[in-house]
C-alpha positions in Angstrom: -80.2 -58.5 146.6 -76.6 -58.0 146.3 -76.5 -54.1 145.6 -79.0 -53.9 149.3 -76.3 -56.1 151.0 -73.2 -53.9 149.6 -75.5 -50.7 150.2 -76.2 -51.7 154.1 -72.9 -52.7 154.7 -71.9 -49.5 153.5 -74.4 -47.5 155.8 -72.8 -49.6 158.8 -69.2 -48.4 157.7 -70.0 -45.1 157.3 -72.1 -44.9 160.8 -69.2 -46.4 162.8 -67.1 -44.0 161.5 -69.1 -41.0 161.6 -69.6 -42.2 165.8 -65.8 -42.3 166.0 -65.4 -38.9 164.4 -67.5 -37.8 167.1 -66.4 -39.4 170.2 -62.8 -38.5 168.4 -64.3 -34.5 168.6 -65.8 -34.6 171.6 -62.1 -35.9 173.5 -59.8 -34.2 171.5 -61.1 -30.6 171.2 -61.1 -28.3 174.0 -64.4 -27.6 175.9 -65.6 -30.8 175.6 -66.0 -32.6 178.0 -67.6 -36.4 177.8 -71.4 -36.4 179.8 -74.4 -38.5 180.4 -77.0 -35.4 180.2 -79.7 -35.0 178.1 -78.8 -31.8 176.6 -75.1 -33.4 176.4 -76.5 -36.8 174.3 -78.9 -34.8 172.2 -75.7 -32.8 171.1 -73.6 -35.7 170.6 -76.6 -37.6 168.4 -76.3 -34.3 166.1 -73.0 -34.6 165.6 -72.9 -37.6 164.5 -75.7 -37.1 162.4 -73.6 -34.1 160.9 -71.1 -35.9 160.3 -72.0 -39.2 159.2 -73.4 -37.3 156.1 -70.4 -35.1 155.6 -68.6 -38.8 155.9 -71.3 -40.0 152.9 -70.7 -37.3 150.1 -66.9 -37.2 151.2 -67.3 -41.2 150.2 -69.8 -41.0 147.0 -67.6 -37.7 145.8 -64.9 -40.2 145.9 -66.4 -43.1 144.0 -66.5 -40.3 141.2 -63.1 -39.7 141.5 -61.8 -43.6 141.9 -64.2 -44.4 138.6 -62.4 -41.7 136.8 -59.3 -43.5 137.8 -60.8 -46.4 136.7 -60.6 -45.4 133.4 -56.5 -45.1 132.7 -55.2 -46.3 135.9 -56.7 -50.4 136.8 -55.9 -52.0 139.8 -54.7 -55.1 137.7 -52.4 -53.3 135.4 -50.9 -50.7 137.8 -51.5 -51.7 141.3 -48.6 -49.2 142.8 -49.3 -45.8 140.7 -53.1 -46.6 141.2 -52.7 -47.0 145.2 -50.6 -43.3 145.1 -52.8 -41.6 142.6 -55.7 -43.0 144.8 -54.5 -42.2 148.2 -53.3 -39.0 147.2 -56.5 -37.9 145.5 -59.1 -38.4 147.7 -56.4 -36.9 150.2 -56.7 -33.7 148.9 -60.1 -34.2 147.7 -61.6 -35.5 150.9 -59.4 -32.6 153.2 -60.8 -29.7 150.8 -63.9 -31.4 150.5 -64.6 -31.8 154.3 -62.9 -28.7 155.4 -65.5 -26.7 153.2 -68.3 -28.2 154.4 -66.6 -28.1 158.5 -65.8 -24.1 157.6 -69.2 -23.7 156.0 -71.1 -24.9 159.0 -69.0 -23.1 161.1 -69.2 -20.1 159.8 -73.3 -20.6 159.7 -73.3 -21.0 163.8 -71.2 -18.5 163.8 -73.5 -15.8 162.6 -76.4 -16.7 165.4 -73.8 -16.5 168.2 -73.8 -12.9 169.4 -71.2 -10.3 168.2 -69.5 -10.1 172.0 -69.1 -13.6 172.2 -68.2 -14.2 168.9 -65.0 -12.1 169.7 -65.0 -13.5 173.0 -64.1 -16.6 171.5 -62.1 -15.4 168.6 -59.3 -16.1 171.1 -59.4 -19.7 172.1 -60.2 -20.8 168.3 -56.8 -21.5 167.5 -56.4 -24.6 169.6 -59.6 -25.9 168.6 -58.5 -25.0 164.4 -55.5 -27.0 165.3 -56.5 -30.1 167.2 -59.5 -30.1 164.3 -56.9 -30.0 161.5 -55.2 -33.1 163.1 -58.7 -34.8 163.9 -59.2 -34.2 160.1 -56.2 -35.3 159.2 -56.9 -38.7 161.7 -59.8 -39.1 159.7 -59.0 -39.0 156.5 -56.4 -41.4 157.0 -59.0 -43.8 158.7 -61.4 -42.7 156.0 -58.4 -43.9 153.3 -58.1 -47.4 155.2 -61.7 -48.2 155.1 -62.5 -47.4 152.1 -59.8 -49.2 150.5 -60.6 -52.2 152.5 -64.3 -52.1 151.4 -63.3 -51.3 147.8 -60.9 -54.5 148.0 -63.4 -56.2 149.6 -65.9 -56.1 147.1 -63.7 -56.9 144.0 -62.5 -60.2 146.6 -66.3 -60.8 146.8 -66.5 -60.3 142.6 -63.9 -62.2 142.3 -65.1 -65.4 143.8 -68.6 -65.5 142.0 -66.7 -65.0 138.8 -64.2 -67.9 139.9 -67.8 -69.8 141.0 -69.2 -68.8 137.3 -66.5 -69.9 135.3 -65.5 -73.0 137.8 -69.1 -74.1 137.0 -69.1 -73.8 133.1 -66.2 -75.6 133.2 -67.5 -78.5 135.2 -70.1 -78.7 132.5 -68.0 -78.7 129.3 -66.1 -81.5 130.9 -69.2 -83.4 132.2 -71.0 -83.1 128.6 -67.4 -84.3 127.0 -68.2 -87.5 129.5 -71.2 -88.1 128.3 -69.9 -88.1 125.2 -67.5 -90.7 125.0 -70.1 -93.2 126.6 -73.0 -92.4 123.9 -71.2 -93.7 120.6 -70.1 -97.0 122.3 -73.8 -97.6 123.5 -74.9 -97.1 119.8 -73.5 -99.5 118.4 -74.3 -102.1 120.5 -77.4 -101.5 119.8 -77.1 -100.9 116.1 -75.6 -104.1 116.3 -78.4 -106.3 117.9 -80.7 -104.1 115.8 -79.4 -105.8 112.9 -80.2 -109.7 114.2 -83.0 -109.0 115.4 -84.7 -108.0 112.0 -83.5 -111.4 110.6 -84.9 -113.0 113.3 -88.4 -111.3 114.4 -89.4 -108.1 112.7 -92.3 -107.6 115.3 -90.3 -107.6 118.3 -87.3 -105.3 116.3 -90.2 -103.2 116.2 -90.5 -102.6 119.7 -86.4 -102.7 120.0 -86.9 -99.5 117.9 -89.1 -98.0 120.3 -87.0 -99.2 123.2 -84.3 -97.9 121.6 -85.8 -94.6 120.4 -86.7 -94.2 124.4 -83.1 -94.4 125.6 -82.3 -92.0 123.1 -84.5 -89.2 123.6 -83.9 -89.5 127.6 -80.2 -89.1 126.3 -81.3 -85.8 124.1 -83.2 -84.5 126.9 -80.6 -84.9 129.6 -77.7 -83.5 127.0 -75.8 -80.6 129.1 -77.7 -81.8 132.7 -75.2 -81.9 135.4 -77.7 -84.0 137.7 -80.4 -86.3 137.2 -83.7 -87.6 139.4 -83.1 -91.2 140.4 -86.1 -92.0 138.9 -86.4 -90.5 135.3 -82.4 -92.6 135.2 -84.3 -95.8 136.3 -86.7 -95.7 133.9 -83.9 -95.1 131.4 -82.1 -98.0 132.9 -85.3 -100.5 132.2 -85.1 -99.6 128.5 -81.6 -99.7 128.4 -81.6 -103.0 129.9 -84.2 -104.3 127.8 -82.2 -103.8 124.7 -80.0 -106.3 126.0 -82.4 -109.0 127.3 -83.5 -109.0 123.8 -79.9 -110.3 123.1 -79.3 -112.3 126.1 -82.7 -113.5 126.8 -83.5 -114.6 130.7 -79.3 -115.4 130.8 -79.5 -111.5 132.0 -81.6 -110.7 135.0 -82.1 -107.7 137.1 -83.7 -106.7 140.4 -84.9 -103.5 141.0 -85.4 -102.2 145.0 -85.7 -98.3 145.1 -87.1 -96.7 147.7 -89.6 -94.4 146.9 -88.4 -91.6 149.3 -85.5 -91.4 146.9 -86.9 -91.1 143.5 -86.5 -87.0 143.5 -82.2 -87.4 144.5 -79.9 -86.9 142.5 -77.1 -88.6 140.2 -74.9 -87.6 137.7 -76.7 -89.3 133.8 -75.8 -92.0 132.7 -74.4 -93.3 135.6 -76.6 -96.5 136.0 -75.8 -96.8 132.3 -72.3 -97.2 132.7 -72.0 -99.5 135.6 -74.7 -102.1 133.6 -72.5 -102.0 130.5 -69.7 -102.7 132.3 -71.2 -105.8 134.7 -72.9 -107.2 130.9 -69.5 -106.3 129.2 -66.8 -108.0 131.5 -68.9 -110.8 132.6 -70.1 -114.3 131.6 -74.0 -113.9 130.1 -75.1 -117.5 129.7 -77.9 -120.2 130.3 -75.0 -122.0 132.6 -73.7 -119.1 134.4 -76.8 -115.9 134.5 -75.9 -112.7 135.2 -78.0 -110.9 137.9 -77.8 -107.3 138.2 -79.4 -105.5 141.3 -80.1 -101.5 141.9 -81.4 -101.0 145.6 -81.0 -98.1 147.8 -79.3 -98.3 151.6 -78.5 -96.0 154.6 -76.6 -92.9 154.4 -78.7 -91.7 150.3 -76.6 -94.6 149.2 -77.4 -96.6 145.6 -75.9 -99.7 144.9 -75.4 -101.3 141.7 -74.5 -104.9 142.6 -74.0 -108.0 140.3 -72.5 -112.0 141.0 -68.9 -112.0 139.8 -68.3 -114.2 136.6 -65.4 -112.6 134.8 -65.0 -113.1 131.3 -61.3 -114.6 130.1 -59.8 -111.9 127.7 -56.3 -110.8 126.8 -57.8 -107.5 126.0 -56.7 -105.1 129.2 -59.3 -103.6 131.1 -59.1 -100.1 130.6 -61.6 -98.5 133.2 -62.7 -96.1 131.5 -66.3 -96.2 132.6 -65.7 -96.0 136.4 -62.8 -93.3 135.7 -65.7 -91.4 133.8 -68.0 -91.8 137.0 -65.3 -91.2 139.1 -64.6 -87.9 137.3 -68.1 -86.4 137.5 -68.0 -86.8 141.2 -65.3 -85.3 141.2 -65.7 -82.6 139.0 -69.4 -81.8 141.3 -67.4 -81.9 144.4 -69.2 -84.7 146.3 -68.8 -88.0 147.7 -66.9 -90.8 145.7 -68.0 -94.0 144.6 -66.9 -96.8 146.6 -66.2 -100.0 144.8 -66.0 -103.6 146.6 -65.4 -106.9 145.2 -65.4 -109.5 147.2 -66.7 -113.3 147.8 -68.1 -113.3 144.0 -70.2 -110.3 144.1 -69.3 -107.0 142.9 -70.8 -103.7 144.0 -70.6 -100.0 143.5 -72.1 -97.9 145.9 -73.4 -94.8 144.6 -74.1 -91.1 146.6 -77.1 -89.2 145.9 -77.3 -86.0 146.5 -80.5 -84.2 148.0 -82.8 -81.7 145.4 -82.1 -78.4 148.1 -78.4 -79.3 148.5 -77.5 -79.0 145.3 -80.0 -75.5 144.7 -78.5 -74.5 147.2 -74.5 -74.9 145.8 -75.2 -73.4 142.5 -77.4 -70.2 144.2 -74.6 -67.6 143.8 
């Protein structure tokens, strides 16, 4: 698709010039003389024709010679003798090039004109030779210009999918080293109930296993993802919060309120993950004081993950790390923040999803 776009673009160049090559002949040289006739339009459409192709192997002669270049002379490592070896070259080349082809046809016309007019006209040529040496000249300089412009054009355009490219595999290393620092602290939590449990009731450390073996093959499976469905992370959510109900019993409660039109948006993994671990890790869990934790969508592709406020006493300092990681990955993608409130004893983070075509369409490049 690209090499079409770059080829018509090209074709649109090369026309616009070809019709100011013309109107450029058809003011400047003498015996011309600007009409509206048939005869007069049918002449000028055959001159341009003429000379939009002369215009197109002047142009592909010269990709041969600016690939040669190319090969010793780069734009990166020598931008000043490249722009003079350039210039100059398809100077000479284009002028010799063109002139051959101008002389050439010439000279063809020249030999179904009559001999008595052909030396009729032998003496007003010299005019017309000079004023088409500067027109050639005039060209070739706009000819220089343009294609420069195109050629710096395209490497711009190269240049920014390659920026894109590597912008993006960057943005994925980091959001996979993320993940990463989240995953070992989650298993062994959960190693670490494991181990009660089996004391306790070998049946139901059966299905903590499964539970478990659940939350980590959604992990596996979502390993390298930048974005997630909103509903493949709530089911991982359930079993993720199960593991700890099996610790905390009904002193940990959730309610869960997602609106189905929502279940194909997008998140970042883990995300739900993070904010639960936080609410269960910084908060009072007891029979006394329950901790509720809610996940509902709003207005504007908003998901909240709310809880009631019950902070645990601890000379340990916070150290954020979770909401810095979330905070991070939105960052990193480019989107909306999260937006954090705390206030009258209930704690929420609001979430942004993202819609399945906007993000197809931000990495189609």
């Amino acid at each position: 698709m690209k090499i079409i776009t770059d080829n018509l673009r090209k074709i649109e160049i090369l026309a616009a010039l070809s019709l100011l090559m013309t109107l450029m002949y058809h003011n400047w040289l003498p015996g011309h003389k600007v009409e509206f006739s048939g005869s007069y339009l049918l002449h000028f459409f055959a001159d341009s024709l003429f000379n939009f192709v002369l215009i197109l192997i002047t142009w592909e002669a010269n990709m041969r010679v600016n690939s040669w270049l190319d090969r010793g002379y780069k734009w990166e490592a020598h931008p000043i003798k490249r722009l003079s070896l350039q210039v100059s070259l398809n100077t000479v080349h284009s002028f010799l090039l063109m002139f051959t082809i101008i002389s050439g046809y010439g000279f063809m016309l020249s030999l179904m004109i009559p001999e008595s007019v052909r030396r009729a006209q032998v003496s007003g040529a010299y005019p017309v030779i000079r004023n088409s040496i500067y027109l050639l000249l005039v060209i070739l300089l706009l000819y220089q210009v343009t294609y420069i412009s195109f050629y710096f054009f395209r490497q711009w355009s190269s240049a920014l999918v390659e920026k894109e490219r590597l912008r993006r595999e960057n943005i994925s290393a980091q959001l996979l080293a993320l993940q990463a620092q989240v995953n070992p602290h989650f298993l062994f939590n959960s190693l670490s109930s494991l181990v009660s449990l089996i004391e306790a009731d070998k049946e139901q450390a059966v299905e903590f296993v499964q539970e478990l073996a659940s939350v980590y093959r959604y992990l596996l499976q979502q390993k390298g993802e930048t974005l997630v469905k909103v509903c493949d992370e709530m089911e991982f959510i359930r079993s993720y919060i199960y593991l700890h109900k099996v610790r905390c019993g009904e002193n940990l409660r959730t309610e869960i309120n997602i609106d189905k039109k929502y279940s194909s948006y997008l998140i970042p993994p883990q995300t739900l993950q993070i904010l639960a671990e936080n609410a269960i890790k910084h908060n009072i869990v007891s029979s006394s004081k329950p901790l509720t934790l809610k996940f509902y969508t709003g207005e504007n592709m908003q998901l909240y993950v709310e809880n009631n406020l019950q902070k645990k006493i601890s000379t340990q300092k916070h150290t954020g790390l979770g909401l810095k990681n979330i905070s991070e990955r939105y960052g990193l993608l480019g989107r909306m923040n999260i937006k954090i409130e705390d206030t009258n004893g209930i704690y929420r983070v609001s979430i942004p999803m993202i819609k399945p075509e906007e993000w197809n369409e931000s990495t189609d490049y």
